[in-house]
DRENBAGU-126078 format. One line per 2 residues: number of its first residue (from 1); for each residue x, y, z of N, C-alpha, C. Coordinates in nm, 3 decimals, m for minus. Example, Ala and Ser with C-alpha at 12.3 -4.5 7.8 and 13.67 -1.06 7.14 Angstrom:
! residues 2
1> 1.319:m0.569:0.780:1.230:m0.450:0.780:1.320:m0.330:0.780  1.285:m0.225:0.708:1.367:m0.106:0.714:1.290:0.003:0.787
This chain:
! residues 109
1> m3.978:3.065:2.787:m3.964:3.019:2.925:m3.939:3.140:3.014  m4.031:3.134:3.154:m4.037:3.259:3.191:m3.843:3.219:3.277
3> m3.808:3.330:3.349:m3.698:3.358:3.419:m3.746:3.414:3.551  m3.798:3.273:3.623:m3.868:3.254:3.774:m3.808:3.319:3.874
5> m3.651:3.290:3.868:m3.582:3.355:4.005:m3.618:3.519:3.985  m3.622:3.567:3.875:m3.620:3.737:3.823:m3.769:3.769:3.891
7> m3.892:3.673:3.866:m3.971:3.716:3.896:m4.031:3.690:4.004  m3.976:3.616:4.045:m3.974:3.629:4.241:m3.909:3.739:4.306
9> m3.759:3.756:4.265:m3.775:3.908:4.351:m3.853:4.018:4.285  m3.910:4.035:4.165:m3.967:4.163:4.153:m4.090:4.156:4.215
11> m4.191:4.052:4.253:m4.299:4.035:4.304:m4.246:4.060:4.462  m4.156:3.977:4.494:m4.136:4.019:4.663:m4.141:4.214:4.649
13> m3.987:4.268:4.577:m4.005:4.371:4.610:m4.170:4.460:4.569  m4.219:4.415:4.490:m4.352:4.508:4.473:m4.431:4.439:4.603
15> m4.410:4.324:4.654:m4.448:4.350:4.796:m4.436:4.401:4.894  m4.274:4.458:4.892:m4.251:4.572:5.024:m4.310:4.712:5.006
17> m4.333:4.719:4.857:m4.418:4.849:4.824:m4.533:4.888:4.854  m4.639:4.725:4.812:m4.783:4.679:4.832:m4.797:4.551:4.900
19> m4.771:4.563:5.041:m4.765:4.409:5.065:m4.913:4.371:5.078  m5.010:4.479:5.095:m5.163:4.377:5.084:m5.220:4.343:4.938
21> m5.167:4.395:4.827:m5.182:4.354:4.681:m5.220:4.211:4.638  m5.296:4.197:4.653:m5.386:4.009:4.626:m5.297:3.983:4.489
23> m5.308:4.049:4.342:m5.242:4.049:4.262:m5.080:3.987:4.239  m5.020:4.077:4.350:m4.820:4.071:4.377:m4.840:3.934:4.471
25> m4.921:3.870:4.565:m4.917:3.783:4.632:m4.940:3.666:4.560  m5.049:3.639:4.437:m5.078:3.532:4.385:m4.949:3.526:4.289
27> m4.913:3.657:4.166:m4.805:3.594:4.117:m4.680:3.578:4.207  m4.661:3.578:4.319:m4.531:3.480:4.403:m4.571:3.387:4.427
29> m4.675:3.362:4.441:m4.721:3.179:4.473:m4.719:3.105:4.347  m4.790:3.152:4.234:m4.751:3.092:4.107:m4.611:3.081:4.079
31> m4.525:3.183:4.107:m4.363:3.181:4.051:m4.335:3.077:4.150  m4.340:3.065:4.281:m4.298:2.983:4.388:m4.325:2.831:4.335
33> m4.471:2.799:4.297:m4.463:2.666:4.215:m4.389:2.627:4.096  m4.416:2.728:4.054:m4.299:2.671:3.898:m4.169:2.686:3.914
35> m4.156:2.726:4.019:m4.003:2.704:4.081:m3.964:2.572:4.153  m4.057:2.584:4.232:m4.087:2.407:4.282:m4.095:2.317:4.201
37> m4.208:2.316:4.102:m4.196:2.207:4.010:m4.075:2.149:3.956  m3.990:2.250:3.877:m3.874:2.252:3.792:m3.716:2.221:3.899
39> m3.761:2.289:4.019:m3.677:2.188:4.142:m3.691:2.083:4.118  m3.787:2.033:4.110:m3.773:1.859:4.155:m3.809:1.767:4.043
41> m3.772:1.868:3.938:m3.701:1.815:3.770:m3.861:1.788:3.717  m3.966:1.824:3.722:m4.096:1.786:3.680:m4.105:1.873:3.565
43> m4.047:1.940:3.520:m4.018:2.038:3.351:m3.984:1.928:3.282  m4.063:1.942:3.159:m4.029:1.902:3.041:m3.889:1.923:3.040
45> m3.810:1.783:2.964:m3.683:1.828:2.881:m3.620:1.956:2.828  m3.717:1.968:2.731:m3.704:2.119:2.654:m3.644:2.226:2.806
47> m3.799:2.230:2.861:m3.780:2.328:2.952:m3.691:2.353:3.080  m3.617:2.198:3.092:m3.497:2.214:3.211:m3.393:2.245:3.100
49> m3.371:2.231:2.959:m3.235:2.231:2.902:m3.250:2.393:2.856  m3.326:2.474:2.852:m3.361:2.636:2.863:m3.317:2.632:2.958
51> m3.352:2.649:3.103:m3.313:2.683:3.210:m3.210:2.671:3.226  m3.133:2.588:3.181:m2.965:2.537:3.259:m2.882:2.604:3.145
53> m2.928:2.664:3.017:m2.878:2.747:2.902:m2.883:2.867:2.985  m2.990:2.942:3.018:m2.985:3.039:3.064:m2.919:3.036:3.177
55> m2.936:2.963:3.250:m2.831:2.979:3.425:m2.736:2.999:3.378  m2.649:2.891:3.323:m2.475:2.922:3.253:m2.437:3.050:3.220
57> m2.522:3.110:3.134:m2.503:3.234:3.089:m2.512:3.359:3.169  m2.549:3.318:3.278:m2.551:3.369:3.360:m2.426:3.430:3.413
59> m2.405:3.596:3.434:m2.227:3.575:3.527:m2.265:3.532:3.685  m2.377:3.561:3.761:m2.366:3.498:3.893:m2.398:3.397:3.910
61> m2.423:3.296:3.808:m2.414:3.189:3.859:m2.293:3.107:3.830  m2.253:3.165:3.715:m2.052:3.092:3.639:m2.012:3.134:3.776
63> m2.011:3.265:3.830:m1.936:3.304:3.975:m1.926:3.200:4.031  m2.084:3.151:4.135:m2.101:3.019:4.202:m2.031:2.902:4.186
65> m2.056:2.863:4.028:m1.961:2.735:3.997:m1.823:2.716:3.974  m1.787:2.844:3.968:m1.628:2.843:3.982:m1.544:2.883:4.150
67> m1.642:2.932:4.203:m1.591:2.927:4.326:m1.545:2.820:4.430  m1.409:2.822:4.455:m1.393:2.686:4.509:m1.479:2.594:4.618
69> m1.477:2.727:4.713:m1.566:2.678:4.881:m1.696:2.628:4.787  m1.775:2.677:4.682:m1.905:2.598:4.676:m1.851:2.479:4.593
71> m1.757:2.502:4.528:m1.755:2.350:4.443:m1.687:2.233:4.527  m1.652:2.246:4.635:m1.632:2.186:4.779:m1.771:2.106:4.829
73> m1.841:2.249:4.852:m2.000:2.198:4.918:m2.054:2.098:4.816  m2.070:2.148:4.695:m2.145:2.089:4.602:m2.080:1.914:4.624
75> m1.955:1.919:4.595:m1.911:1.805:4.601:m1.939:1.699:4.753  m1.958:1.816:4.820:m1.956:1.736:4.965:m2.075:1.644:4.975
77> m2.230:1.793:4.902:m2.334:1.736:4.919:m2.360:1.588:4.886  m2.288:1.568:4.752:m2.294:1.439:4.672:m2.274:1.333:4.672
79> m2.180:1.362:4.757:m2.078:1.238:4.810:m2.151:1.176:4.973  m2.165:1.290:5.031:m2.256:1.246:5.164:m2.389:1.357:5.177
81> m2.483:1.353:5.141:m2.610:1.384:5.165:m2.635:1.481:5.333  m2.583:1.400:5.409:m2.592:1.410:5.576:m2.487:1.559:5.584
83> m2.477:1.587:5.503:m2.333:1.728:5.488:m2.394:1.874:5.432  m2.546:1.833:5.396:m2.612:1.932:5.331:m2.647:2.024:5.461
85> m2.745:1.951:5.554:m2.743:2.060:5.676:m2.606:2.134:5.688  m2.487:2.060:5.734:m2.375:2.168:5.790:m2.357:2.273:5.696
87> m2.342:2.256:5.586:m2.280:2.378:5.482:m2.437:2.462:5.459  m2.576:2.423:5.515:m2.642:2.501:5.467:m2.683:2.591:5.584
89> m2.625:2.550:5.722:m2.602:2.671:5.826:m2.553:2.798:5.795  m2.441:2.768:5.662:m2.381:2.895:5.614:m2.460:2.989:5.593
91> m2.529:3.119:5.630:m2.601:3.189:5.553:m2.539:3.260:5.393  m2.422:3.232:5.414:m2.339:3.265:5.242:m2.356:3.173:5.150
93> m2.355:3.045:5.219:m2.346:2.932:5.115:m2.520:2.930:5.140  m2.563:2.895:5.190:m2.733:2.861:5.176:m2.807:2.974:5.014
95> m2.736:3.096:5.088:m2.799:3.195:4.982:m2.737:3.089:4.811  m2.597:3.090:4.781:m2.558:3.054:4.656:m2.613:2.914:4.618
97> m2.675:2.820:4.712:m2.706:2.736:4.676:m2.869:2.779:4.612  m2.933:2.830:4.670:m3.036:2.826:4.629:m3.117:2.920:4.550
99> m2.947:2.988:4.488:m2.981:3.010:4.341:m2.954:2.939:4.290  m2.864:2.849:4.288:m2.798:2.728:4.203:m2.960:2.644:4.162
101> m3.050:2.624:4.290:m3.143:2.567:4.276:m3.241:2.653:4.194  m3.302:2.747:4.227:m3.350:2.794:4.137:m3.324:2.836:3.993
103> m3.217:2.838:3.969:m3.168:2.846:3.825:m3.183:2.717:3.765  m3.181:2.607:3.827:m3.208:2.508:3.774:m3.043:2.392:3.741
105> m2.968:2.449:3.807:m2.822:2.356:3.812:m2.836:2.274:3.917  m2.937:2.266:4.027:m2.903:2.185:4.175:m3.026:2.149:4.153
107> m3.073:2.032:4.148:m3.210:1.973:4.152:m3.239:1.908:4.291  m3.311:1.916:4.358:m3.371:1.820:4.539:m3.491:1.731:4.452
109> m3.456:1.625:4.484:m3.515:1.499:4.505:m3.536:1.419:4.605
């Protein structure tokens, strides 16, 4: 199982290097879908229970989930939906959420 969030920034940054590279542009659109897909839980079993192995193991994402203010948001989101805009004005919290999402711990449905 590839490790999507890793290869989205290395394709962005080989885009600030080569941003007319047809090559660095298609694999971010491919990584961008299989990031999408697996957002919105369309991975095989197998392949969301890899992902959420690897996120854990992760230290920035254990960071995220132990941090109180996001385990606040997280909780907020859940409880009221209509709470996701306010906390995602945060540009601090927007960023941690959506690694959470891309790692595969925060699924949008």
């Amino acid at each position: 199982m590839k490790e999507y969030a890793k290869a989205r920034a290395t394709y962005e940054e080989g885009l600030t290097h080569d941003p007319h590279s047809a090559e660095l542009k298609e694999g971010l659109i491919r990584t961008i879908q299989a990031i999408n897909k697996m957002t919105r839980g369309e991975g095989t079993d197998a392949e969301r229970k890899q992902q959420q192995e690897r996120a854990m193991a992760d230290p920035e994402i254990q960071a995220i989930l132990t941090d109180p203010v996001m385990r606040q948001v997280l909780r907020d989101m859940e409880e009221n939906p209509a709470a996701a805009q306010k906390h995602l004005a945060n540009v601090q919290v927007a960023a941690k959420f959506e690694k959470l999402v891309e790692a595969g711990i925060v699924q949008i449905r």
